[in-house]
N, C-alpha and C positions, 0 to 999 in steps of 0.2 A: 795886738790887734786881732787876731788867729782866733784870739779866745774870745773875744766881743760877736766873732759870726756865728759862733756855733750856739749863742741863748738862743732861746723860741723868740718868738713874735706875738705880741699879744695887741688883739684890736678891741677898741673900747669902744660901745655902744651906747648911743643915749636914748633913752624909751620918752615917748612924749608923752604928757601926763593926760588920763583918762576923763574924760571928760563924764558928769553926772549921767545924760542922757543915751551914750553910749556900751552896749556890750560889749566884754575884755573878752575877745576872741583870738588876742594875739599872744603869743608864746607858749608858753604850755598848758594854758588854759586853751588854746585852741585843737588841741592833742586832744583833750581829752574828750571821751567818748560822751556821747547826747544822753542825759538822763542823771549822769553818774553828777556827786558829788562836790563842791569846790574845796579844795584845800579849807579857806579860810572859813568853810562852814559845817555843820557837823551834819552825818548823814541822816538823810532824813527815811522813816520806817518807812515800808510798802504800803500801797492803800489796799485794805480789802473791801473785796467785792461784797455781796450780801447776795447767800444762795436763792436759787439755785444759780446765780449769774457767775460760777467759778471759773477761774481760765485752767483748763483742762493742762497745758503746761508746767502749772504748779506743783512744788513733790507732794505725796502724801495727799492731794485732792484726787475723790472722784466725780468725772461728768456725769451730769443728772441727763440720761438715758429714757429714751417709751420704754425698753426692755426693762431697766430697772427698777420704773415705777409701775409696768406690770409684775414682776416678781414681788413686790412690798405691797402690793392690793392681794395678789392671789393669798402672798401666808399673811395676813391682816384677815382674807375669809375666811382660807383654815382655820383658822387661830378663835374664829367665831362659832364655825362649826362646830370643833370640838369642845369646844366652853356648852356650848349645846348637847352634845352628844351626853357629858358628863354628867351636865343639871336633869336628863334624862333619864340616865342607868340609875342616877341617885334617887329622882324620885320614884321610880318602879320600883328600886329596890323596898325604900321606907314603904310601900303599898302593898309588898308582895305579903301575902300569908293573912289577908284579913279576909279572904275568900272561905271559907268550910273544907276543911279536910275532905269532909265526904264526898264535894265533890270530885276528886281525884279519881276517887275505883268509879264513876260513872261514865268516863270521858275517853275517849277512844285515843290511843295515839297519833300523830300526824307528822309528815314531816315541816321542816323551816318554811314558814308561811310565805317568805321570798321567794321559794321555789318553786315548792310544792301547793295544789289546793287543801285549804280548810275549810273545814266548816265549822264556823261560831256562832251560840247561841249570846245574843244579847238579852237581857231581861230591865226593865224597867221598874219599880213599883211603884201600888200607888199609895206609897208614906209618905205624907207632908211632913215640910223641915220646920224643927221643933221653932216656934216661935210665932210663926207663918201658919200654923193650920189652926183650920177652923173650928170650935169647940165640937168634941166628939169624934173628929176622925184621926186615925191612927197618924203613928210619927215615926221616924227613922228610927228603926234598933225594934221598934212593935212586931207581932205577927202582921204581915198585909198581902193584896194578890200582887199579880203582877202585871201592869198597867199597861207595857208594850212590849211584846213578842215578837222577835225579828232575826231572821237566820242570814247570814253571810256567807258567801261562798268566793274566797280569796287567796290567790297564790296561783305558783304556775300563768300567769295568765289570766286565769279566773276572776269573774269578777257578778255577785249577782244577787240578790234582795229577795225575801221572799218573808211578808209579815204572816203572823196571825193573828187572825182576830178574838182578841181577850174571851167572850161568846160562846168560845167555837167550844162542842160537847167532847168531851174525848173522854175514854178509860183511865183515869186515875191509877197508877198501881194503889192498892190495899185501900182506893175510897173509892172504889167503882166510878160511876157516869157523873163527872163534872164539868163545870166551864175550867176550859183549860187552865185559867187563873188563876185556879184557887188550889192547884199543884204546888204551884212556890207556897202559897199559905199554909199548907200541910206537911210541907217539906222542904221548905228551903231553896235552893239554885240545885240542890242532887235531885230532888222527885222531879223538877222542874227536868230538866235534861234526860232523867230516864221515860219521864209521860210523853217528851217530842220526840224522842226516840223511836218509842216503840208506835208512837201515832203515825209518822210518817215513815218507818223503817231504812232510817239513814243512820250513819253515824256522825255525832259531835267530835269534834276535839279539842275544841275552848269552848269557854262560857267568857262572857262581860255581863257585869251588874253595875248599870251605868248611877252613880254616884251623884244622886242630887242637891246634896249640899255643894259640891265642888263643880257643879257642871257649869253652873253659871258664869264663875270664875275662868274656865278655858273659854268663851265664848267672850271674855272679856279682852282676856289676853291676846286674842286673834283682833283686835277691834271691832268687835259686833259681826255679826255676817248679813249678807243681802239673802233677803228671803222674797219671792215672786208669790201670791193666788189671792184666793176671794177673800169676802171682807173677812174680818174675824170678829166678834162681840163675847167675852168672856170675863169670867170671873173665877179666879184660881184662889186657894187654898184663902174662901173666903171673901175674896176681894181687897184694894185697899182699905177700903173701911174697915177692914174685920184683922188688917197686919198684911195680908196676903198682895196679887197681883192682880189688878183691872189691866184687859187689853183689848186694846181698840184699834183695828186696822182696815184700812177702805181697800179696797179690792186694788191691785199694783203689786211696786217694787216696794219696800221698803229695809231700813237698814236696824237690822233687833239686836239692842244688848243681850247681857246673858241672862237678865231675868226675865226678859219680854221673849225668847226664842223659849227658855223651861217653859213659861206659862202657855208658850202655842204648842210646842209639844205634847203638853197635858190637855188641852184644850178637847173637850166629850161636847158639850153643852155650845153650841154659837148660837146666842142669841140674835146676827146679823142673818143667817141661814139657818133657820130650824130644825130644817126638812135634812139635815146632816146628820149622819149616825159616824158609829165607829171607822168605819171605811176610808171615812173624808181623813179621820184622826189620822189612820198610820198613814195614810201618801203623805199630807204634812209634815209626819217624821222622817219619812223616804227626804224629801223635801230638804227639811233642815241638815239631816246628815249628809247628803249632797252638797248643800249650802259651807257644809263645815269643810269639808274635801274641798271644794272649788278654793274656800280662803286660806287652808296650810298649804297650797301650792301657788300663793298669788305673792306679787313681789314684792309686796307691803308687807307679807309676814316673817320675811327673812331678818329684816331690823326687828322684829318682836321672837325670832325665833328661842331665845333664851328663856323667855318668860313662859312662851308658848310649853317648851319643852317642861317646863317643872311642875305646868298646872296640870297638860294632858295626862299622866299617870294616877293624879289626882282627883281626876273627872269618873275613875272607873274602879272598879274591884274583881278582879281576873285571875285565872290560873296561870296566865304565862309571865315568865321570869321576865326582866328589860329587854333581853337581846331579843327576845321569840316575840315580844308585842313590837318593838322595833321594824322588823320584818315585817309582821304585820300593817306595820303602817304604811312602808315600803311599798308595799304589794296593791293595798289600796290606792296608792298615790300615781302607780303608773299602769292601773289596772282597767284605765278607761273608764268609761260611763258604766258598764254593765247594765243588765236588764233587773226589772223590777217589780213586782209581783207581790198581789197579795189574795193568800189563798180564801177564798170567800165558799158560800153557801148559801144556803134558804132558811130563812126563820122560824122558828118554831117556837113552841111553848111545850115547856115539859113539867111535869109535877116536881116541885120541890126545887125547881131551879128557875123559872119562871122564864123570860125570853132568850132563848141559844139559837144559836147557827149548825144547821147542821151539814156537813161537808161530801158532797159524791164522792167514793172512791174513786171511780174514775178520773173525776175533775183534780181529786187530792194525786192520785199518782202521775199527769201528765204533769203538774204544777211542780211536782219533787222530782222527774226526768228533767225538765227544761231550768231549774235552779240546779242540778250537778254538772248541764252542763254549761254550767258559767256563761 
């Protein structure tokens, strides 16, 4: 009997059968933890989210942060800048060296136009683009004068305009007394820079020969520019009928592509104001180049800045390498309004030249003090 007390005890349980409508919360189904599993079922995968809605708990995720989607905009700008930067160097470069040698021994040194002030000669001609001109006048790559003469004073701070008008009688070196214009005809962007030279007694240290087959094209690139004055009534290289440009604009604002802001540029002749001479001409350039400055720093053109940067190179033919026109641009861009001037005189008639401007010294060396000092 000894041996009978000493087995275990064993109690037998009966489980009541589960009914359809109820939950088996009892035995070790009730153990186990909320979410998890049932034996009799296979486990079922995680749900995922759909970003940015991540549970930051997760391994291997990270939370979508303001910090970190201001870090992925800022290098997404850079990252646009320098795609810009590059399609710039590149096309300076492709443009560099279609300027004349000659002009180099003409041109004075200067320091980085970022910095330091320059003075730049811009030249204009007036060669109509082959296709566009009107029977009998000269065409790109011909002898021609030079349409618009315009000095810049930029860097350091600097910042300041100062035209002249086509007209105006000055010394020639080796052609004695002509209209300044017909310096580049004689000689190229080199007689052109050494005849403003020695008329005004300043020194250059660039030139720009603004490029009018391509100018059009940066004025496009920018999306046209707003241009403000009086009417304008002209007929450029011909007119439409003739291949060329008709423009027609009522006194206001209005918004010019790049062939309608060439043809106001060039614009001698307004048939809407008659009584207009040269004068009216270069402030409308003042004008448009102003116009162009105000839209490479507008916020519409940071989305076009790519495009922008490959035409601008293209728009011109210059001595300075990418980095040094760069700078330049720089200087213009945070160089303010600057002042703006156009050096005038009295009209005359001279033999052999027929109607010229002829300029006071006095008037010409106040006008060359208040353009150095920016």
């Amino acid at each position: 009997m000894a041996d009978h007390e000493d087995e275990p005890q064993y109690t037998v349980y009966r489980s009541r059968p589960r009914l359809p409508w109820r939950r088996n919360d009892e035995g070790l189904d009730g153990l186990r933890e909320p979410g998890a599993p049932r034996e009799d079922e296979p486990p079922k995968p995680p749900k995922r989210r759909i970003w940015p809605f991540r549970r930051p708990d997760r391994p291997g995720r990270r939370r979508i942060t303001v910090g970190r989607v201001l870090r992925y905009l800022a290098l997404a700008v850079g990252a646009w800048l320098l795609i810009s930067l590059v399609l710039f160097l590149v096309s300076a470069q492709i443009q560099s060296g279609k300027l004349s040698d000659a002009v180099d021994s003409k041109l004075s040194g200067g320091g980085y136009p970022l910095t330091s002030p320059n003075t730049i000669l811009v030249l204009g001609s007036d060669a109509r683009v082959k296709g566009k001109a009107e029977p009998g006048a000269q065409t790109i790559g011909q002898t021609s004068r030079s349409d618009s003469i315009m000095l810049l004073r930029i860097g350091g701070g600097a910042n300041a305009q100062l035209s002249i008008l086509r007209d105006t009688v000055v010394d020639v070196p080796g052609h004695g007394q002509q209209k300044i214009n017909a310096a580049y005809a004689f000689g190229g962007p080199a007689l052109a820079v050494e005849t403003v030279e020695n008329y005004l007694g300043i020194d250059i240290n660039h030139v720009i020969e603004v490029n009018f087959e391509n100018f059009p094209e940066l004025i496009d690139s920018l999306g046209g520019i707003t241009y403000t004055g009086n009417c304008v009534i002209s007929k450029i290289n011909g007119g439409s009928r003739n291949g060329g440009t008709t423009l027609r604009l009522k006194a206001g604002t209005h918004e010019l592509s790049g062939d309608e802001a060439l043809a106001l540029a060039r614009t001698r002749k307004n048939d809407c104001r008659p009584q207009e001479n040269d004068r009216a001409r270069v402030r409308r350039q003042q004008k448009i180049l102003n116009a162009i400055k105000g839209k490479v720093v507008s916020f519409e053109t940071f989305f076009r800045l790519p495009w922008v940067s490959w035409a601008a190179p293209k728009a011109i033919r210059s001595d300075m390498s990418g980095p040094t026109l760069l700078g330049l641009i720089g200087a213009e861009m945070i160089g303010g309004g600057g002042k703006k001037q156009v050096l005038d005189g009295t009209g005359q008639s001279m033999p052999g030249l027929g109607d010229v401007i002829v300029v006071d010294d006095a008037a010409k060396q106040q006008a060359v003090e208040d353009f150095l000092k920016g």
